[in-house]
C-alpha positions in Angstrom: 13.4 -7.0 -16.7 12.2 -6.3 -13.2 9.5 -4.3 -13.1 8.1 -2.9 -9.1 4.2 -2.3 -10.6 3.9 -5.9 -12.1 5.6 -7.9 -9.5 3.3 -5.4 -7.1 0.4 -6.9 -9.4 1.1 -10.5 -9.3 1.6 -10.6 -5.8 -1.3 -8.9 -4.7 -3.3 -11.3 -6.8 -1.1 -14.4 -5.7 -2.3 -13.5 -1.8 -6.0 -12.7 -2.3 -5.8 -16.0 -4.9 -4.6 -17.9 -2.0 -6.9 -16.9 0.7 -10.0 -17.9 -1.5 -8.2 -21.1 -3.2 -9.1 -24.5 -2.4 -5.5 -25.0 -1.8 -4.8 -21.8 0.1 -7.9 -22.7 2.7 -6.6 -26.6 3.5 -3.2 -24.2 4.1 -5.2 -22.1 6.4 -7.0 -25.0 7.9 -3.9 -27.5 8.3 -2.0 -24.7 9.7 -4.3 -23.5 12.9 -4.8 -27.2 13.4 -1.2 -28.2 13.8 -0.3 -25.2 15.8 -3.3 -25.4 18.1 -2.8 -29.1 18.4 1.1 -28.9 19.5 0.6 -25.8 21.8 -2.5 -28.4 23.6 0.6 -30.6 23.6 2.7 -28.1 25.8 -0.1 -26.6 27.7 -2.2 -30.0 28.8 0.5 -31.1 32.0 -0.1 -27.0 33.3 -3.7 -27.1 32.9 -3.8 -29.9 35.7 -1.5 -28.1 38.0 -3.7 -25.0 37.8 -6.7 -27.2 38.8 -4.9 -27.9 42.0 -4.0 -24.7 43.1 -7.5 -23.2 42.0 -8.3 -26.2 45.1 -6.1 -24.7 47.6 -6.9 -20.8 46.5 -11.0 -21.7 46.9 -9.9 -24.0 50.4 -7.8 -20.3 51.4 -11.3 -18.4 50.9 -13.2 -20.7 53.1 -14.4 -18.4 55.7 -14.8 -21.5 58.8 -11.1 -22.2 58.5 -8.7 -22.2 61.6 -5.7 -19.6 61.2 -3.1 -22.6 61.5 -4.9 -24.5 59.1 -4.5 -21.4 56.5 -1.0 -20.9 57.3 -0.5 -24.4 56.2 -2.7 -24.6 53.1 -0.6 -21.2 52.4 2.8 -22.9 52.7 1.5 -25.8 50.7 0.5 -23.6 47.9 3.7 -21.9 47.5 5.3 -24.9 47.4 3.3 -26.2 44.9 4.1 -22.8 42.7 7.9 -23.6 43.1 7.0 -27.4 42.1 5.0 -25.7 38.8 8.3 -23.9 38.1 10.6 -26.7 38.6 8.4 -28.8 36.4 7.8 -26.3 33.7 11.4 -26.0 33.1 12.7 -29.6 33.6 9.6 -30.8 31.0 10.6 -28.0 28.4 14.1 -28.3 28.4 13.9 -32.4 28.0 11.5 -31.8 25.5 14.0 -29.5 23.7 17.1 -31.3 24.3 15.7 -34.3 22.8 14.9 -32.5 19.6 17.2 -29.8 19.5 20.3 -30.9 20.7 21.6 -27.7 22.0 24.9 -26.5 20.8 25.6 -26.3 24.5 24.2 -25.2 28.0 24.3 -21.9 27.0 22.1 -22.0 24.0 19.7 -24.2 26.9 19.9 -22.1 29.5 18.6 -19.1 26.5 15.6 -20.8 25.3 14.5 -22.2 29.1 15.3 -19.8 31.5 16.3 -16.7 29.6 12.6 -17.4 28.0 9.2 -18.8 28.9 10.4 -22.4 29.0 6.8 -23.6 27.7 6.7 -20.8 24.7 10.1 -22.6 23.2 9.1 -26.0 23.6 6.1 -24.7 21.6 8.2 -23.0 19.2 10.7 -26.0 19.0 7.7 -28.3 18.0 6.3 -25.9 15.2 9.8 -25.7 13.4 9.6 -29.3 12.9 6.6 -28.9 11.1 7.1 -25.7 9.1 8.8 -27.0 5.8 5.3 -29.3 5.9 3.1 -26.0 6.0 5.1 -24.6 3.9 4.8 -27.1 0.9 1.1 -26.3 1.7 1.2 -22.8 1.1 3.4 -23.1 -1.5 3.7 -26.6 -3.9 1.2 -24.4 -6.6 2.6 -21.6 -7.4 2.9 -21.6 -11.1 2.6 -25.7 -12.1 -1.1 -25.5 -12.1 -0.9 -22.5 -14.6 1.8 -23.8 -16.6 -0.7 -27.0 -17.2 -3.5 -25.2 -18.4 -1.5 -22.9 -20.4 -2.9 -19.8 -18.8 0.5 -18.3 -18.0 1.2 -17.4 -21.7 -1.8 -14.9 -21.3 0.5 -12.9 -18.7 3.8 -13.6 -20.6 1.6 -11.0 -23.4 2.2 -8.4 -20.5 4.7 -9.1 -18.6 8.3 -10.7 -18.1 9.0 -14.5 -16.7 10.8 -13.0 -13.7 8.3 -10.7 -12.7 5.6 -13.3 -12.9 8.1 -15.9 -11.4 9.4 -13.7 -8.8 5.2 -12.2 -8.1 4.0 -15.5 -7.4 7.1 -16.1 -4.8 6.5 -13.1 -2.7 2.4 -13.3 -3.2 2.8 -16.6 -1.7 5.4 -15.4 1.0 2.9 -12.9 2.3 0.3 -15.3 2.3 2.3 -17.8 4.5 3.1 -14.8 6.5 -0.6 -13.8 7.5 -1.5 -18.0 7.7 1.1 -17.9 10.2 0.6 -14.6 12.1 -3.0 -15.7 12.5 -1.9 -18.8 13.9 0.3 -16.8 16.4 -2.4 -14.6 17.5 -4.5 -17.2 18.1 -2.1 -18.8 20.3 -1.0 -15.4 22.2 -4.5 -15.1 23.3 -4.3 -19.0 24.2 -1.4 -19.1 25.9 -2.5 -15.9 27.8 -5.6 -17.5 28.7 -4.0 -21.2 29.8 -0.2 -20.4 30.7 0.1 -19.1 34.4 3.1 -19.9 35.3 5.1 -17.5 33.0 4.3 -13.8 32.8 2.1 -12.6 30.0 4.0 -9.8 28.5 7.2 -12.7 28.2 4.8 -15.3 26.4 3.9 -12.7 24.2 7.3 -10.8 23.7 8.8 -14.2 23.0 6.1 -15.6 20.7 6.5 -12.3 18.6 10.2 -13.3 18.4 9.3 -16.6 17.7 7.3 -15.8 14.9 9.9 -14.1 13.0 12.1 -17.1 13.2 9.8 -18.9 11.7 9.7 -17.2 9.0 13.2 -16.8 8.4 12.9 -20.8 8.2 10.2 -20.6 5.8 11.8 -18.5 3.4 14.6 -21.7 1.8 11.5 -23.8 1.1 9.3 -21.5 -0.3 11.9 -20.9 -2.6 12.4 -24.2 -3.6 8.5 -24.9 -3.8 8.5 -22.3 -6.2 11.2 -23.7 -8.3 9.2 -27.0 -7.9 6.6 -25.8 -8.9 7.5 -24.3 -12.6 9.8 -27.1 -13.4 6.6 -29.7 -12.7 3.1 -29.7 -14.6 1.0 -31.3 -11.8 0.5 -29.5 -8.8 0.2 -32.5 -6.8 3.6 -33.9 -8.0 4.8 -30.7 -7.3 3.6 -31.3 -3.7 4.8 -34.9 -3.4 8.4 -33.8 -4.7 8.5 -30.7 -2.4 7.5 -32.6 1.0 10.5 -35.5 0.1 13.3 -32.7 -1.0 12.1 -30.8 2.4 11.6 -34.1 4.3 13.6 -37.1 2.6 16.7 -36.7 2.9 17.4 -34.8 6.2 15.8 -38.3 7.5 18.0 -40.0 5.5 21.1 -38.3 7.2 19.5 -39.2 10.8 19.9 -43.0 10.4 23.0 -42.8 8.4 24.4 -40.7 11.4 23.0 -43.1 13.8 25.6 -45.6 11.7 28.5 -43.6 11.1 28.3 -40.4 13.0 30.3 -38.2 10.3 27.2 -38.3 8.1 25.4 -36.1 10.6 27.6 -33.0 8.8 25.5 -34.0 6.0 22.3 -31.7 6.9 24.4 -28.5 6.7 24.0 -29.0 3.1 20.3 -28.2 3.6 18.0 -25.2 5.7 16.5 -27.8 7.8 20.7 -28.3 9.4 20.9 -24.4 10.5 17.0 -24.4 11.9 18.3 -24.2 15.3 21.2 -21.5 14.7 17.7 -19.3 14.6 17.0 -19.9 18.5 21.0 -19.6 19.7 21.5 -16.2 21.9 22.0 -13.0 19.9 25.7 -12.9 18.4 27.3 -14.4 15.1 25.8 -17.7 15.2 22.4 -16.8 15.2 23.7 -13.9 12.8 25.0 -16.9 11.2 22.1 -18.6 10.9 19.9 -15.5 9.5 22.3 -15.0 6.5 22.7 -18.7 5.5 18.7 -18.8 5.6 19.0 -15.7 3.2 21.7 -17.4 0.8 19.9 -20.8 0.3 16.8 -18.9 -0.2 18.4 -16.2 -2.8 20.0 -19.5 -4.5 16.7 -21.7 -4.6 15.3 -18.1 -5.9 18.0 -17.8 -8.4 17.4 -21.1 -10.1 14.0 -21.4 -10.2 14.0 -18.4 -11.5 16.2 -19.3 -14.5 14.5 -22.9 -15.0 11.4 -20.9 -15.6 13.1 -18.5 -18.0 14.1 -21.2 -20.1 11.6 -23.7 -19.8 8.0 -24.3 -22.6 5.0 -22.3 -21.4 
């Protein structure tokens, strides 16, 4: 029986658990890094580009210089803008081609000109590694607990469900400030380092971003939670979560390197719709938001009865 104060209880607890955990800070810690780290990746090439025209701005404000030498320095510099541009949006949309492989030029065209082409390469690169933050947010949910025998103190006052289903949303919300934190970080970064995009774009799109991303988390913390009650080691429940979430969609990318029917294998997984999430608005990426919700409420659904059943 579901009850709204005890799951409010357990989750509470889950999330301030987490933020002072040993497990919940390398979460917080692996998190920032790899997001910091792939949005240096994205922003490095425009950092150069900006160190050239900051030349031809400080060459402009010389004071000595001859008015045809200005006009030329000017027209070189708003070349060089155009060239930014150019470059921005041919590096970004390689970059995403190459790992997204767009459904077509329309779903291209979206996330590189519609958008701040260097904000969805970012974005592109972070979705590859969410199911691997996840696990880290998420591989301990109850397996550490159910080792030590300290759930049957909360089975005394509570259901299975409501301490099942607590721990799932305590460490959703968790994984949701790791990551808005991350975000904010890299709003001010981006803000700080990005010229050649407007600032309330980067951040319009980044918000957006950000709740993609955790549509996509939502399947595997699901299924780290199912893990995670049907395994008595935490760090098995790691292991097992990171080659489920991992494992086998690699498996299907050499097999459909072979035979290229197995590629229709990864819709059988989240990690095959990840890209329905960045399509234009209409029913794909509708689509893509309620097959997100289905594998999640299945995962959900059987973990939820495995723990039910299962020795405490």
């Amino acid at each position: 029986m579901l009850r709204r104060k005890h799951l409010e209880l357990v989750a509470s607890h889950s999330v301030r658990h987490g933020m002072r955990g040993g497990a919940g800070l390398i979460s917080i810690f692996m998190t920032l890094i790899t997001g910091l780290v792939l949005a240096q990746c994205t922003v490095a090439p425009l950092e150069l580009m900006d160190k050239q025209k900051a030349k031809f701005s400080e060459q402009l404000k010389a004071e000595d210089l001859d008015p045809q030498m200005r006009g030329e320095l000017a027209a070189q510099q708003g070349m060089l803008d155009g060239e930014v541009n150019k470059k921005v949006i041919s590096a970004a949309r390689s970059v995403i081609d190459w790992v997204v492989e767009p459904s077509g030029d329309e779903q291209l065209d979206y996330m590189t000109k519609e958008r701040p082409a260097m904000v969805t390469a970012f974005l592109v690169l972070l979705m590859l590694f969410t199911p691997f933050l996840t696990c880290l947010s998420g591989f301990n949910q109850t397996s550490s607990d159910i080792s030590s025998r300290g759930l049957r103190f909360l089975l005394i006052r509570t259901e299975r469900t409501n301490i099942f289903l607590g721990r799932l949303i305590g460490t959703y919300l968790f994984s949701a400030l790791v990551f808005l934190l991350l975000f904010v970080v890299l709003g001010m970064y981006m803000a700080a380092k990005v010229h050649v995009h407007p600032k309330a774009d980067m951040i319009f799109w980044l918000a957006h971003g950000y709740l993609r991303v955790m549509v996509f988390v939502m399947p595997y913390m699901a299924l780290c939670a199912w893990i995670s009650c049907a395994i008595d080691s935490a760090f098995g429940s790691l292991i097992i979560s990171l080659l489920l979430a991992y494992m086998y969609p690699w498996v299907i990318s050499l097999g459909s390197k072979i035979q290229p029917v197995i590629a229709y294998g990864q819709y059988l997984t989240p990690f095959g719709y990840k890209w329905w999430l960045f399509e234009p608005f209409g029913l794909k990426f509708i689509g893509g938001l309620l097959i997100m919700l289905a594998f999640t409420a299945l995962l959900t659904f059987t973990g939820n009865r495995y723990f039910g059943k299962r020795d405490l």
